[in-house]
LOPADREN-24161 format. One record per residue (C-alpha): residue number from 1; x, y, z. Coordinates in steps of 0.2 Angstrom, whole numbers, plus 2048, in hexadecimal, padded with zeros to 3 digits. Layout:
N
PT,k,X,Y,Z
PT,NUM,X,Y,Z
...
//
This chain:
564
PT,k,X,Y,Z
PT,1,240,466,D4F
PT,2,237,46D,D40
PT,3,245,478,D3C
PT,4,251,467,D37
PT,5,243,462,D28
PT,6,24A,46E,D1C
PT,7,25D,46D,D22
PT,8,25D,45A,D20
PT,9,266,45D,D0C
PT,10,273,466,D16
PT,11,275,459,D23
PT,12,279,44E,D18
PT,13,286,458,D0B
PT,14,291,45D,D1C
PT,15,28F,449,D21
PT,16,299,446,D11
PT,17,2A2,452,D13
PT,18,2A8,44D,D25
PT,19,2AA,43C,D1D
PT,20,2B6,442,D10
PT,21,2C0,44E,D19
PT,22,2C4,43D,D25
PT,23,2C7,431,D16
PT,24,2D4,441,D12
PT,25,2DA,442,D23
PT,26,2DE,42E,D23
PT,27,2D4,420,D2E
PT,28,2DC,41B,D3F
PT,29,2E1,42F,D42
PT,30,2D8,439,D51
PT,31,2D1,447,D45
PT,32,2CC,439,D3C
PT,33,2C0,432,D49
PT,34,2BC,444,D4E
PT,35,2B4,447,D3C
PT,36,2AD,437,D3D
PT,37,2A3,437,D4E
PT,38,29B,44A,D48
PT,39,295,43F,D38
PT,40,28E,434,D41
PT,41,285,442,D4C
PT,42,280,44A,D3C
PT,43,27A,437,D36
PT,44,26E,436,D46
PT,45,267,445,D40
PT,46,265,443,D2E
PT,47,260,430,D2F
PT,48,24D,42D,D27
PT,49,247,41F,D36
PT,50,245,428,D44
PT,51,238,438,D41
PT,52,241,448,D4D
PT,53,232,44A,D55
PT,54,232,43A,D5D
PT,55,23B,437,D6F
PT,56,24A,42E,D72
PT,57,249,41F,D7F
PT,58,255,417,D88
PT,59,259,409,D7A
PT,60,25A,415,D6D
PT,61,269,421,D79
PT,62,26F,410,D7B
PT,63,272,40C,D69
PT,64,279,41D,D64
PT,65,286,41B,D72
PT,66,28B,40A,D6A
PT,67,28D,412,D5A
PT,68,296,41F,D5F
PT,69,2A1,413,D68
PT,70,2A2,407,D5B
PT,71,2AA,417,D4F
PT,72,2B7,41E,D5B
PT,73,2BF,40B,D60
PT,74,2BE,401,D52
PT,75,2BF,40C,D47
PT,76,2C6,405,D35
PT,77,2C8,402,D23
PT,78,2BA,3F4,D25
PT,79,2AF,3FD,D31
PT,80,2AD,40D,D26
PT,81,2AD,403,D16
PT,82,29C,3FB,D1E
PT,83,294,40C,D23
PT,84,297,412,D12
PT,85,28D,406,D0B
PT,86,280,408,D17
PT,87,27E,419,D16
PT,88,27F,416,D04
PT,89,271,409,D03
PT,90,267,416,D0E
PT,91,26A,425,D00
PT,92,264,418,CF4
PT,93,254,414,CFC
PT,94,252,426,CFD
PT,95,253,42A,CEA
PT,96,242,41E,CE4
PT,97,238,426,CED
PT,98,23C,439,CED
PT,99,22D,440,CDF
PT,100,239,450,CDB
PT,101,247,44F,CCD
PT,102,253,45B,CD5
PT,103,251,451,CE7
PT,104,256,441,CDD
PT,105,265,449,CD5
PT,106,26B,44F,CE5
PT,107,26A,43D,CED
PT,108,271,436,CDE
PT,109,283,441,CDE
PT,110,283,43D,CF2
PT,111,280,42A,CEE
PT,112,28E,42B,CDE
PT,113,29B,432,CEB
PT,114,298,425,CF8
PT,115,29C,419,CEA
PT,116,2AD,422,CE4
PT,117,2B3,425,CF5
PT,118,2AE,413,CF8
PT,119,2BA,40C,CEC
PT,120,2C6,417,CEB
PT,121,2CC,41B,CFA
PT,122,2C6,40B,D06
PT,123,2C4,3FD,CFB
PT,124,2D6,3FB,CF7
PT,125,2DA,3FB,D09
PT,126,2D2,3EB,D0B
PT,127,2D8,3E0,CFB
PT,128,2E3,3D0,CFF
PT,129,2F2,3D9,CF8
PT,130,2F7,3EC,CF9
PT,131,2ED,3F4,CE8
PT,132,2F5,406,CE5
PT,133,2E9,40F,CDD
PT,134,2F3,41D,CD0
PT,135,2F7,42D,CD7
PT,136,2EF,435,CCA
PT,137,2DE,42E,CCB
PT,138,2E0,42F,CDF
PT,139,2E3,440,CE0
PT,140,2D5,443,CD4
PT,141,2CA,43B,CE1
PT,142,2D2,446,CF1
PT,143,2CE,455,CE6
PT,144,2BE,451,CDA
PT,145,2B5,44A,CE5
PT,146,2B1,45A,CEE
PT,147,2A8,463,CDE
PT,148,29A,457,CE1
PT,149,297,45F,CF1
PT,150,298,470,CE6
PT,151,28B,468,CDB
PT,152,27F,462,CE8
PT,153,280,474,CF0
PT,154,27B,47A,CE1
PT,155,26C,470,CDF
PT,156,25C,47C,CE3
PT,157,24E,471,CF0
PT,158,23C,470,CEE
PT,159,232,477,CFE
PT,160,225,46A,CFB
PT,161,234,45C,CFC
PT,162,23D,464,D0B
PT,163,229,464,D14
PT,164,226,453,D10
PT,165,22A,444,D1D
PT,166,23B,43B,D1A
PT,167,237,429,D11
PT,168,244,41B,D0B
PT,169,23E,40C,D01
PT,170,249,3FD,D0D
PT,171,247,3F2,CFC
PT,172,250,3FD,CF3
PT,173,25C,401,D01
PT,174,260,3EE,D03
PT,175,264,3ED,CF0
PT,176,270,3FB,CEE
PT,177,27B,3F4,CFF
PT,178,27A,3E1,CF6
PT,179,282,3EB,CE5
PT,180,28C,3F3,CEE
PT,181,291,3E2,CF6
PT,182,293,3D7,CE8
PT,183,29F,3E7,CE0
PT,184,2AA,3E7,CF0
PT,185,2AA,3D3,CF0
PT,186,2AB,3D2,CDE
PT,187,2BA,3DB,CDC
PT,188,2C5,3D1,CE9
PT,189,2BF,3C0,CE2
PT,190,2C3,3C8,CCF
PT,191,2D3,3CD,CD6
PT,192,2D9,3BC,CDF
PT,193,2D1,3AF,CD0
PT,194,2D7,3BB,CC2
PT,195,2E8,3C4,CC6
PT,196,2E0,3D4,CC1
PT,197,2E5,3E6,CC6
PT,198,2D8,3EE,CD2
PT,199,2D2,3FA,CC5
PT,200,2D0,3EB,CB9
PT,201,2C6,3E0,CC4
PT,202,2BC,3EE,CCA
PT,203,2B7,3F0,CB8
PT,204,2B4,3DF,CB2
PT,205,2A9,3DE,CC2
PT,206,2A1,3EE,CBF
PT,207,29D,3E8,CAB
PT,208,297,3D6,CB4
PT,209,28A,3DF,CBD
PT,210,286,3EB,CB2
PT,211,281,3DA,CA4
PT,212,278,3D2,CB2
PT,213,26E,3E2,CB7
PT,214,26B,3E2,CA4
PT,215,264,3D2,CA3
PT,216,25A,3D2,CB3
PT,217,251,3E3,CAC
PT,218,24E,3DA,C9D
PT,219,247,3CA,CA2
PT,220,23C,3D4,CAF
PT,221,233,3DC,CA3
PT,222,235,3D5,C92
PT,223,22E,3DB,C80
PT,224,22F,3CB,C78
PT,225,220,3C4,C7E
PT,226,225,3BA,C8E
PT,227,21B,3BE,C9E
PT,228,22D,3C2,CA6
PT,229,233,3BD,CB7
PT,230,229,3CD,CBD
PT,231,219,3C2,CBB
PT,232,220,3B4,CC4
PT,233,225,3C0,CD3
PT,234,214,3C6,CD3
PT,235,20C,3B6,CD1
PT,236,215,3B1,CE1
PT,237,212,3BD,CEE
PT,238,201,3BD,CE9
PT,239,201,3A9,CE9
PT,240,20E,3A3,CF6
PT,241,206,396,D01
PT,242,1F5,39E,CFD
PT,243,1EA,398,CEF
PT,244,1E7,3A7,CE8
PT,245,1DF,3A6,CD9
PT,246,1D5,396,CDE
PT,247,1CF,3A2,CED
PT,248,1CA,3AE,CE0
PT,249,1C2,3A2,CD6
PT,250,1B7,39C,CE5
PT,251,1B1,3AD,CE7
PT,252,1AB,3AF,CD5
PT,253,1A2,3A0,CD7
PT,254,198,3A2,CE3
PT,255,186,3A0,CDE
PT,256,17D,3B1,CDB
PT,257,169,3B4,CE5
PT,258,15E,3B7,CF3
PT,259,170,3B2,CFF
PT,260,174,3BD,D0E
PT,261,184,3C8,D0F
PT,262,187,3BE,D1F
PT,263,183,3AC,D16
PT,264,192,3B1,D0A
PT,265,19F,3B7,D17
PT,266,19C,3A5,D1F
PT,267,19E,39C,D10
PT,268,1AD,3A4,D0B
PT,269,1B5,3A4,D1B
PT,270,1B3,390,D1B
PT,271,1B9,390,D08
PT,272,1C8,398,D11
PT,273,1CC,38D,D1F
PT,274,1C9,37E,D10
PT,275,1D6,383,D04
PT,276,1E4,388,D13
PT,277,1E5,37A,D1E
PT,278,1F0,382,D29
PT,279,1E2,38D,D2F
PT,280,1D9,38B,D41
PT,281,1CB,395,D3F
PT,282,1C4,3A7,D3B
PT,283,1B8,3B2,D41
PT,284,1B0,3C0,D36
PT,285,1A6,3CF,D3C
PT,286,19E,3DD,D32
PT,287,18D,3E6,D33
PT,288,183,3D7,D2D
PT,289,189,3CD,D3E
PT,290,198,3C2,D42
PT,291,19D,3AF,D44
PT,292,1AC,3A5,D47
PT,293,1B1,395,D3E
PT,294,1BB,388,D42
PT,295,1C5,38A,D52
PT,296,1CD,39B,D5A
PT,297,1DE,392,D61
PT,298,1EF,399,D5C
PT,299,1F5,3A9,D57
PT,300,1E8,3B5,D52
PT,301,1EB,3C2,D43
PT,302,1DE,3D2,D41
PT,303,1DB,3D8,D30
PT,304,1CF,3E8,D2F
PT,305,1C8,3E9,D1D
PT,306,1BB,3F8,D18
PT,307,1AA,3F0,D1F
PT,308,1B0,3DD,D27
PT,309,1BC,3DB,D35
PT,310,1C7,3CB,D34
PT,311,1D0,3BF,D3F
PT,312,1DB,3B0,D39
PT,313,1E1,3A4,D47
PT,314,1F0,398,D43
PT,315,1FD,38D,D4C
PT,316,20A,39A,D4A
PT,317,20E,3AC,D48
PT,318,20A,3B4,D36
PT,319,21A,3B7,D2C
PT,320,218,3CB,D24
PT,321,215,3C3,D13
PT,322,207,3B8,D17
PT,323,200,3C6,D1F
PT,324,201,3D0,D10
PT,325,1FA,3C2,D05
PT,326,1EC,3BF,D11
PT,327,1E9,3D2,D12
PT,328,1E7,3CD,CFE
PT,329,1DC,3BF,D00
PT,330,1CE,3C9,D0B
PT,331,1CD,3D9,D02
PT,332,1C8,3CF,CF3
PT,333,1BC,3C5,D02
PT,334,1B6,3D8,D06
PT,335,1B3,3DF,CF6
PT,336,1A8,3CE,CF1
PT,337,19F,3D0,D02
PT,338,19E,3E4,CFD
PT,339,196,3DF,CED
PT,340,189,3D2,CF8
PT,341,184,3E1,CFF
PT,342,180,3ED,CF1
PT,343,176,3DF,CE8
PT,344,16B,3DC,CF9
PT,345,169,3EF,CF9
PT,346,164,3EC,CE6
PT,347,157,3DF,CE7
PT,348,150,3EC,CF5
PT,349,150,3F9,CEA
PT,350,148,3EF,CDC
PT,351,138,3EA,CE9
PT,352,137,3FD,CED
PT,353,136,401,CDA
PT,354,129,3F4,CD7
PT,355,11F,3FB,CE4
PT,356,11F,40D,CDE
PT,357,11D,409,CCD
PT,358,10D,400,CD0
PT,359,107,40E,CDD
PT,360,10D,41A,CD1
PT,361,102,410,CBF
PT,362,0F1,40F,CCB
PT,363,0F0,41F,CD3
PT,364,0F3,426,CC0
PT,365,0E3,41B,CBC
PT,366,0D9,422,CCA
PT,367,0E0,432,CC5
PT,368,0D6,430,CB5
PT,369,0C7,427,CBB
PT,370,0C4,435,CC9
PT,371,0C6,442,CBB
PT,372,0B9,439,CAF
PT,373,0AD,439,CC0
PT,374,0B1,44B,CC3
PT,375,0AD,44E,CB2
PT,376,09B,446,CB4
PT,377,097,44F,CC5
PT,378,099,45D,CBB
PT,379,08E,458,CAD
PT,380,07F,456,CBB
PT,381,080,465,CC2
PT,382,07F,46E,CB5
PT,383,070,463,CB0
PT,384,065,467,CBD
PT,385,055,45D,CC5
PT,386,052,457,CB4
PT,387,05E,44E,CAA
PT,388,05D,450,C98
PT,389,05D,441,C8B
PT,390,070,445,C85
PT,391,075,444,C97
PT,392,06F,435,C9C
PT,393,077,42C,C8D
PT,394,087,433,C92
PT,395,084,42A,CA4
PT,396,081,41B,C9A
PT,397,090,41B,C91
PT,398,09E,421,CA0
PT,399,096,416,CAC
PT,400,09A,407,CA5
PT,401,0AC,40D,C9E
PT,402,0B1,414,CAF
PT,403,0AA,402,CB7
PT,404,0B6,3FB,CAC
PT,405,0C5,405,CAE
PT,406,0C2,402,CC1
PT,407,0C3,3EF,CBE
PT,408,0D3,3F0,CB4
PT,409,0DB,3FE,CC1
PT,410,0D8,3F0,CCE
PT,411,0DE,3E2,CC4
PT,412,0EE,3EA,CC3
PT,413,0F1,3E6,CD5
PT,414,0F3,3D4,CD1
PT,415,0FE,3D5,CC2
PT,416,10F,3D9,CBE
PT,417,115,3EC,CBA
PT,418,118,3EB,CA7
PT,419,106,3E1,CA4
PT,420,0FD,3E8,C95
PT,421,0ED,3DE,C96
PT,422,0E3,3D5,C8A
PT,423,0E1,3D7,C77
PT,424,0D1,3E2,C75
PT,425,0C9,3E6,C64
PT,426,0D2,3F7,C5E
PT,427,0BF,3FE,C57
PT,428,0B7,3F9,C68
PT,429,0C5,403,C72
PT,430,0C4,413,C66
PT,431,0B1,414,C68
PT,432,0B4,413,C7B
PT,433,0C1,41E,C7D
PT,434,0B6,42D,C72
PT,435,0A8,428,C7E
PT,436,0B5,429,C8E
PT,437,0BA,43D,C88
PT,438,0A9,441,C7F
PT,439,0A6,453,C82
PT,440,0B8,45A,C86
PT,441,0B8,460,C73
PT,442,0C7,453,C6D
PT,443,0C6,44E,C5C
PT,444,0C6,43C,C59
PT,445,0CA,434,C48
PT,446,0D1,424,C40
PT,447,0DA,420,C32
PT,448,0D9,40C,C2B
PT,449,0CE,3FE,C2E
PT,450,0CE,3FE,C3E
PT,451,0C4,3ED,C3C
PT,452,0CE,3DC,C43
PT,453,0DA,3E5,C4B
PT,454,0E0,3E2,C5E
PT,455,0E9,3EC,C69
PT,456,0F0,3EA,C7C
PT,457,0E1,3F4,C85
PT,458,0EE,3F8,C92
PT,459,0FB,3FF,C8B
PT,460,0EC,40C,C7E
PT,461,0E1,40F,C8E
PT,462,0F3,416,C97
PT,463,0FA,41E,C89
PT,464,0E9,427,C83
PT,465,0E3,42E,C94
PT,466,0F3,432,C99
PT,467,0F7,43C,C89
PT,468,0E5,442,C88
PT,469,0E3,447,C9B
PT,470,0F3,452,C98
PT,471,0ED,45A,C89
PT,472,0DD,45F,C92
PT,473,0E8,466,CA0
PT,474,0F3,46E,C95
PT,475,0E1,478,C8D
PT,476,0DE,47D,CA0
PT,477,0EE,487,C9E
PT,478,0EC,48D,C8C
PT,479,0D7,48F,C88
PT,480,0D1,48A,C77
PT,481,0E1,480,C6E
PT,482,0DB,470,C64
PT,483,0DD,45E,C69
PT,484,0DD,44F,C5F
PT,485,0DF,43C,C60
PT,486,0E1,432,C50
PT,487,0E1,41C,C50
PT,488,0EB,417,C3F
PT,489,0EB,406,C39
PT,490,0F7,401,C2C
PT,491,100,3F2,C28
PT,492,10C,3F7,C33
PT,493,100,3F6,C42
PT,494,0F7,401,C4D
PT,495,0FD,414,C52
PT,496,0F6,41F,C5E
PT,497,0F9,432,C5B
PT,498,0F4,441,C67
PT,499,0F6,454,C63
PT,500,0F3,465,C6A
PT,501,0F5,476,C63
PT,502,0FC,47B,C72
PT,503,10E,483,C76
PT,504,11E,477,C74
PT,505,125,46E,C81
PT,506,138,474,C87
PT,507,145,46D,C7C
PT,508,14B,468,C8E
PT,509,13D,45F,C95
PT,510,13B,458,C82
PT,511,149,44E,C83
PT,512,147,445,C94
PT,513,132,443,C92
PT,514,132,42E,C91
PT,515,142,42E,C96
PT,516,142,42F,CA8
PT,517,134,437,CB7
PT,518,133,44C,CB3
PT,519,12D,458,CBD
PT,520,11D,462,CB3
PT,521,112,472,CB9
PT,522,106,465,CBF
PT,523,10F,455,CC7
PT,524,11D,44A,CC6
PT,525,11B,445,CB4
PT,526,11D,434,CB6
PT,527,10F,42F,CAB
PT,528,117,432,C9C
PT,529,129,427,CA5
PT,530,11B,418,CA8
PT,531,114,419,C96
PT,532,124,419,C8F
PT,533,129,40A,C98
PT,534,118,3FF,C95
PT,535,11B,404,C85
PT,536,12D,3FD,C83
PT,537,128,3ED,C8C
PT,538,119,3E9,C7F
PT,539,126,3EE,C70
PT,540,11D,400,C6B
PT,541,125,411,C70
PT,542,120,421,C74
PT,543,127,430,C6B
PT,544,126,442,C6A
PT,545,123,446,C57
PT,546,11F,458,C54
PT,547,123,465,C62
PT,548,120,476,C57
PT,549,115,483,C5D
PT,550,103,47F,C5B
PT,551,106,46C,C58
PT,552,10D,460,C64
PT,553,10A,44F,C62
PT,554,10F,43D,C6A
PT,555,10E,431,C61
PT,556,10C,41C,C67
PT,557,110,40F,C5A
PT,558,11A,401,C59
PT,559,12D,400,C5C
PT,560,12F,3FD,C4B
PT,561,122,406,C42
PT,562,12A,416,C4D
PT,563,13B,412,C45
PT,564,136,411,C35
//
């Protein structure tokens, strides 16, 4: 029935209208219980429980007869004061949670005629002694009332609100009929304790709840600096019967490390059967296994959370609040297990790293030493049969420097990632790295005594190849720029600088070169990533400090002296 979803606004103006037409035409009367049992009809219709769709079973026919029954026999003064304020407490309900202004103005004038009709024309049926209300006021009830109908016709719906389900809050559909109550009740007692006129008890009651409404608003939500009982509302349902906050507590202590996922779910299910006595047992089960402690007698209770499904076992049936408060209790248990997880996966992650950075550092070392090799093959063959004098020095002096890098490259394997070596004479360690890229046209110069002064030979020997290696590589693209490597010595400490007249690097690749791994025309670009790091670890930095055409230069010194 897809055609009653927009009518529904309708259904319920010509169900008050019904209703007014039989408080006009006088309870007790057969037209009167003629209009009534068409409300009721139109009610069945209207009402937000049962979806249209849904089939009626025998129970439910069963009911509606009753109903309808119920309205045509004992139909009275009392009986139709009670259905008013049901149908009023419904149209209440229905106002908090409708999203659209002009829906909520609509219920609103239903729900305020529901009230009027209420206590003018069936209230004072009921009080201990006959209550006249004025003819005046009466007959501007008979004959006012009706122009709310006019205004709720005139109200324009929202196709979005018309296509959406029919909700009700029951909270706020218990409140309005207990107001609504306490009103009706109100007024009887203010009228038998006071010797008040109805219209004056009805006031005083009306001003009563209107002070206490005041007062409860106030104290819910006060600006004074007290918490407010809303705090105290809060803080039981989270709380009732459950040690809430020491269950939170429990989690946050649990000690961080190498514990499994599973490990933690056990312990925490135990902290849980510790701090609730009343609790048989509970079984867990998730993607890291499943286990049960204590005993599975009694009534179970599943709780599916994201990644871990739950079952509690006690003596007797779970009231709907505990279940909501445990529902409470082992989300937080899933998020904490959630977060087990990601730190496994983590310390995972963290081994993997480990491994490629080291596989990464010594296949650039070999990447070096096979490039000084390839560089001395070429040398021989362009020797001939007999080698010349110049030649067999320069076998004299990279033998020995390869053999050595060799040793160090291998050595890495049995230290950690961000080792830098040993302290090495800074003079010593210049002259080998000329005699390492003799011949490759590089100009080498020092400025300072270099005299005295160490340096970490692991963290130069990475830098220097790996900045010279891609200057030479960047003359294979561009024949004929200069390259230059300078050592200063200051009382600042030592600082490497390499340059090229070559072209500038992008200003996009720039600003992520150290920073993170790049993609170049000629690999990953890691080397300049691993650099930066070692670097940072031993205090030095590595920093772009000229990028203009025809001079490009990096530039290795201490994190301090770079600063400065």
């Amino acid at each position: 029935m897809t055609w009653l979803a927009p009518r529904r606004r309708m259904i319920l103006l010509a169900m008050l209208v019904l209703l007014h037409l039989a408080l006009l035409e006088g309870l007790g009367s057969l037209m009167d219980r003629i209009l009534m049992l068409i409300h009721i009809g139109l009610f069945f219709l209207w009402q937000p429980f049962v979806r249209t769709e849904q089939r009626l079973t025998l129970g439910h026919l069963a009911m509606i007869l009753g109903m309808v029954a119920l309205t045509v026999l004992l139909q009275g003064p009392t009986l139709i004061l009670l259905w008013t304020m049901l149908l009023a407490g419904i149209i209440g309900g229905k106002i908090f949670v409708q999203g659209s202004r002009w829906n909520r103005i609509f219920h609103l004038a239903a729900l305020g005629y529901l009230i009027v009709a209420m206590l003018v024309f069936l209230l004072p049926d009921l009080l201990p002694k006959a209550v006249v209300v004025s003819e005046p006021f009466e007959r501007l009830a008979r004959y006012g009332l009706p122009l709310i109908f006019v205004l709720m016709l005139a109200i324009p719906a929202e196709r979005d609100v018309q296509e959406r389900p029919e909700m009700i809050d029951f909270a706020y559909s218990v409140f309005v009929f207990l107001l609504l109550a306490v009103l009706v009740l109100g007024s009887v007692a203010a009228i038998l304790l006071s010797g008040l006129d109805y219209v004056s008890s009805l006031l005083l009651v009306l001003l009563a709840m209107g002070g206490v409404l005041l007062f409860l608003g106030w104290s819910w939500n006060p600006r004074g600096g007290f918490s407010g009982i809303g705090v105290f509302v809060s803080r039981y349902l989270l709380s009732a019967s459950l040690p809430f906050e020491l269950w939170v507590e429990s989690l946050a202590a649990y000690p961080a490390g190498e514990a499994e996922p599973r490990d933690f779910l056990d312990w925490a299910c135990g902290q849980l059967l510790q701090e609730v006595a009343w609790l048989n047992g509970v079984t867990w089960s998730a993607g890291a296994g499943s286990n049960t402690l204590g005993h599975c007698a009694g009534s179970p209770v599943r709780f599916h959370q994201d990644d871990v499904d739950f079952v509690i076992y006690t003596d007797h049936p779970l009231t709907p609040s505990m279940i909501w408060q445990f529902n409470i209790l082992l989300q937080l248990l899933n998020e904490f297990y959630l977060a087990r997880v990601r730190e496994r996966k983590l310390r995972e992650l963290s081994y993997l790293q480990a491994v490629y950075e080291t596989g990464s550092r010594l296949t650039h070392d070999v990447k070096n030493i096979l490039q000084s090799l390839n560089t001395l093959c070429a040398a021989m063959v362009q020797e001939g049969t007999a080698p010349s004098p110049e030649f067999q020095g320069l076998i004299r002096r990279q033998l020995p420097v390869i053999a050595q890098r060799l040793r160090q490259t291998l050595d890495k394997l049995g230290h950690p990632p961000n080792d830098l070596g040993t302290l090495t004479q800074a003079d010593r360690w210049w002259q080998e790295l000329q005699d390492t890229f003799a011949g490759r046209d590089i100009e080498f110069s020092s400025n300072g005594d270099l005299a005295g002064r160490t340096l970490p030979v692991g963290l130069f020997y990475s830098a220097s190849e790996n900045l010279l290696q891609n200057a030479l590589e960047k003359r294979q693209m561009e024949p004929g720029i200069a390259i230059s490597a300078q050592l200063t010595a200051d009382a600042d400490g030592l600082a490497l600088q390499v340059c090229d007249a070559g072209a500038a690097i992008p200003a996009a690749l720039a600003a992520r070169l150290g920073h993170e791994p790049v993609k170049s025309e000629n690999g990953l670009g890691i080397g300049m990533y691993q650099v930066a790091r070692l670097a940072a670890s031993a205090g030095y930095r590595l920093d772009l400090t000229g990028n203009a055409p025809g001079r490009v230069c990096f530039r290795l010194a201490l994190a301090d002296q770079t600063q400065n």
